[in-house]
C-alpha positions, 0 to 999 in steps of 0.5 A: 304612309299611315295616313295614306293607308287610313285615306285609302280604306276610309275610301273603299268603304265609302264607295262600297256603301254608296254602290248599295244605296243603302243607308249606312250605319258605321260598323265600329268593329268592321271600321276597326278590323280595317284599320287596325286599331285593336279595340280591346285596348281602349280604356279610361286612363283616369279613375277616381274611387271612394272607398270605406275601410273597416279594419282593426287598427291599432298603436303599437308599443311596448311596456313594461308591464304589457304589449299595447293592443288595437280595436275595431275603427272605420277608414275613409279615402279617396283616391285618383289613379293613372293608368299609363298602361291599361294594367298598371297606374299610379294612384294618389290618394287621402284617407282618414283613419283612427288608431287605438292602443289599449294598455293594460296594466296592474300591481301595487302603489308606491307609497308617498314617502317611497317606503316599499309597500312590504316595510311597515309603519309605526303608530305613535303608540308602537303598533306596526301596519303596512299602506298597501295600494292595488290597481288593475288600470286600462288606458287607451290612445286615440290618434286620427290621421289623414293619409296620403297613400302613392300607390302603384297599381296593377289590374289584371282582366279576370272575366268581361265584366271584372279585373283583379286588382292589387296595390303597394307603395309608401303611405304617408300621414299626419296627426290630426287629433289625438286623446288619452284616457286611463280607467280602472278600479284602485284600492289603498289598504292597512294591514295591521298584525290582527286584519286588515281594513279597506280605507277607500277604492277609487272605482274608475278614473279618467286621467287627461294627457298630461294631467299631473305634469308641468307640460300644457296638455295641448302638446299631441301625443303623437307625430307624423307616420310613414309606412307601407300600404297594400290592397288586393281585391276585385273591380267589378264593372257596372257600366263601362265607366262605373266600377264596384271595388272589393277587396282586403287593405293593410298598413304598418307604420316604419317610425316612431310616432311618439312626440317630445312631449312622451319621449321627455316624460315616460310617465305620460303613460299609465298615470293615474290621478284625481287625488291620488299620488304616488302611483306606479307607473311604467317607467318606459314604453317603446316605439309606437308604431302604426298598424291597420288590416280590413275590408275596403269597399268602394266605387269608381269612376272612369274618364278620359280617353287613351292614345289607341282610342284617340286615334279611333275616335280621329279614324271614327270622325273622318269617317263619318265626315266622309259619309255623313248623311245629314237627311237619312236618305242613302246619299252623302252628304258631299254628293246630296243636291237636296240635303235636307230630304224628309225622312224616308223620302225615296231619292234619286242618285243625287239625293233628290226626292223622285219626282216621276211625272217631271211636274216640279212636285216630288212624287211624296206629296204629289197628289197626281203623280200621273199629271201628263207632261207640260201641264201647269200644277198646283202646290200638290202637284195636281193640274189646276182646275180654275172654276173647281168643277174637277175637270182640270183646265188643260180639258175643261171647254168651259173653265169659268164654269160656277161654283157647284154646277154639274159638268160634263167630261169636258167641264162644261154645265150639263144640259139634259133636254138639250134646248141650249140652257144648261140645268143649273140655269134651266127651269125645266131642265128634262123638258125643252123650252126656250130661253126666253121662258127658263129653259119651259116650254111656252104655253100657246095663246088659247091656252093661257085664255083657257085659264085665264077665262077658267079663273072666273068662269068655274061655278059654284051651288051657293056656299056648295062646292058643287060645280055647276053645270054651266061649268063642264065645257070649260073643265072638259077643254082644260082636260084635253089641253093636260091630255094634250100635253103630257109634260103640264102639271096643275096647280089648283087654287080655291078662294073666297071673298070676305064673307063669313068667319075665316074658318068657314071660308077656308074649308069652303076654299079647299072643298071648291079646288078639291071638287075641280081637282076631283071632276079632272081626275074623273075626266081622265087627267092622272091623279098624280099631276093634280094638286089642290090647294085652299087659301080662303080668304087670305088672297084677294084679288079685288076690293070686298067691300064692293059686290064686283070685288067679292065676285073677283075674289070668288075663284079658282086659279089654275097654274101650269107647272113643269116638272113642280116648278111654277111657270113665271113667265119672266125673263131672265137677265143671266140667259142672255149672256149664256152661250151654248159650247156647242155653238162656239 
């Protein structure tokens, strides 16, 4: 029925996310609220601290002079705990720590021979005196143990951010290494009836174990311990997994700790040697117990999940099964026909990119999103355009068109003067001419005798650049054929033969042309479609060394341009092939 209950709600939220065409983003708390899993109830059921513990620490026991007391040592432990429940769990752990006891103790010596120190003692000549011993001895213990502390544990939540925590249980430990050492100033004495005289002074002794006895001094002093420990203190949480502990820690030993090796000498204690015999010592301590109280300060690691949160993490996963969106785009994974949509791609109601002029090319990277129904595009989603005039081939009527030629709207090359050769073909493209002649108007028959007979017939005042007399008919006719024809620009060349330096039969040449170039001018012919040029001796037409060939070589071209192209009167091949769309 639970699973019946989780399908059913998983299912509503699925369908009300899918209805927004929204991207989801699973709301943990909304999702945990609908399937009523409390989440304050997560926690990690598994803890492991490190901890260090300064304390007073201490051995215990009893003398017949004096009460042991302890000193200032540093604990360190590790320790795993089990929450069974978010406020209590067992802990186990292991813990390191010294123990001292510092027993104090002063009086008299025992002389050798057992006299009591206040019996005198006779010189072979009568004379009485008494052996006196004085000591004020210090001995301390050192036992380290490893403790296995099993607490039960509680944690209490004091704030967000901290838990008040307190422990008690049994803490079991074991000698590890143990020492002994006995310090402290001894002074022997004669008293006799006129003074008395110091005969020597120990200043400090360090007595081993079992110095002075028969046992190795390998044999520990002490055993084994078992007790109890206690904590209280604070956890305060740095991340949800990492904790820093505060907080006070106290243990007493319940048994003796002392070994056959004390129990079977009670002079171990308070022995004092190096030479000295004979000293007084405790005959009998009691039962040396353990004890420590301190600070413990540590840190803590949190892992593994608890029942309530398995089951919000299996919730949380079938969720998010049911409405992965692998591609971000709004659409389930279950329903997305394209499930691999880029980023922020807008998507139809089946999780595929839109495409709204139906071409094949979703509209995020169709270039021509506007392309009419039917067309044949590109990768870009634009209609092919074949000879790359930008007239696509579903309205180019011309669609084999060069490379770079100017079109028209329709992709065919544009023809400005209309004489059926298209510009890129057409020499004179503003003027209408015949294909046989590049697109250039022909020049008629007299006109080209015209030149042809101005070539040789333009003369000149020898080495002058005046223009004879005899000469104005011809220039006056080539006048009125530029006048005549508006559209003919001239081109005037001077040349020499190969008399005189190169120097001088160049500015003769460019005077000469400049002289036809000016006397037109005069005639009414625009400056502007005039131009003159010399070229000295470089161009000959004829041989140089015969008097007919220089006469050749003096002269004066004429060439008829149109629109500042040359006239060559040469067929084209590629006119032949051209046909005009109009005339399809």
């Amino acid at each position: 029925m639970k699973k019946l209950t989780v399908s059913i709600i998983l299912s509503i939220i699925a369908l009300t996310a899918f209805a927004q065409k929204e991207t989801v983003e699973i709301d943990t708390a909304v999702m945990m609220k609908n399937l009523r899993i409390d989440t304050t109830k997560f926690y990690h059921p598994h803890e492991l601290a490190l901890h260090i513990t300064p304390a007073y620490s201490a051995l215990l026991y009893k003398g017949n002079a004096a009460k042991s007391h302890g000193g200032f040592n540093v604990g360190i432990g590790l320790d795993y705990t089990y929450w069974f429940h978010r406020n209590v769990g067992v802990s186990i752990g292991a813990q390191w720590m010294r123990y001292t006891g510092v027993y104090d103790f002063n009086g008299y010596t025992e002389v050798s021979n057992h006299i009591d120190h206040s019996d005198p003692i006779f010189e072979p000549d009568g004379d009485p005196y008494t052996l006196t011993g004085i000591y004020n001895m210090k001995e301390k213990q050192y036992a380290h143990y490893i403790e296995t502390p099993i607490k039960l544990t509680f944690a209490a939540p004091m704030t967000e951010k901290s838990d008040f925590r307190a422990a008690i249980g049994f803490n079991p430990g074991f000698r590890v290494a143990d020492r002994q050492t006995t310090k402290g100033p001894y002074m022997r004495r004669v008293d006799y009836t006129e003074g008395h005289y110091t005969i020597d002074e120990v200043e400090s002794l360090r007595l081993g174990t079992f110095s002075g006895f028969s046992e190795p001094t390998s044999k520990p002093l002490f055993s084994y311990s078992l007790g109890i420990i206690a904590d209280i203190g604070w956890a305060i949480k740095l991340t949800p997994q990492w904790k820093l502990h505060a907080g006070l820690s106290g243990g007493y030993g319940f048994n003796d700790v002392r070994t056959k090796a004390i129990r079977e000498n009670p002079k171990v204690f308070q022995q004092l040697e190096g030479g000295y015999s004979g000293v007084v010592t405790t005959d009998h301590i009691g039962a040396v117990h353990t004890f420590f109280a301190g600070i413990k300060i540590g840190v803590s690691y949190a892992f593994g999940t608890c029942c309530a949160e398995k089951k919000y993490r299996k919730a949380q996963a079938d969720f998010e099964l049911y409405m992965r969106d692998s591609d971000g785009d709004g659409v389930p994974d279950r329903i997305d026909e394209c499930p691999d949509t880029p980023q922020g791609v807008v998507v139809d109601s089946v999780g595929c990119p839109v495409d709204s002029d139906g071409d094949g090319v979703p509209d995020y990277i169709d270039e021509c999103p506007d392309t009419p129904k039917g067309v044949v595009v590109d990768s870009v989603g634009c209609p092919i355009d074949d000879d790359g005039d930008g007239v696509p081939n579903y309205i180019d009527e011309c669609p084999d068109t060069p490379q770079g030629v100017v079109v028209d709207s329709v992709g065919c090359p544009v023809d400005t003067d209309g004489d059926g050769i298209p510009d890129y073909l057409d020499k004179c493209p503003n003027v209408p001419g015949p294909e046989s002649n590049y697109g250039c108007p022909e020049l008629k028959k007299e006109v080209r005798s015209l030149f042809k007979k101005a070539m040789q017939g333009i003369q000149f005042e020898t080495d002058k650049d005046v223009i004879k007399k005899s000469s104005y008919p011809t220039l006056d006719k080539i006048v009125e054929v530029m006048k005549t024809n508006p559209t003919y620009m001239l081109s005037i060349g001077g040349h020499t033969d190969d008399v005189g330096s190169e120097e001088y039969n160049q500015v003769l040449s460019e005077k000469r042309a400049g002289s036809v170039r000016r006397y037109l001018i005069e005639h009414g012919v625009e400056e502007s479609r005039i131009a003159s040029k010399g070229y000295g001796k470089t161009m000959p037409i004829a041989d140089n060394t015969t008097v007919e060939g220089r006469a050749l070589n003096r002269r004066v071209e004429f060439e008829v341009i149109f629109e500042k192209v040359t006239f060559e009167k040469i067929i084209n091949p590629e006119l032949k092939n051209i046909l005009k769309p109009a005339q399809k």
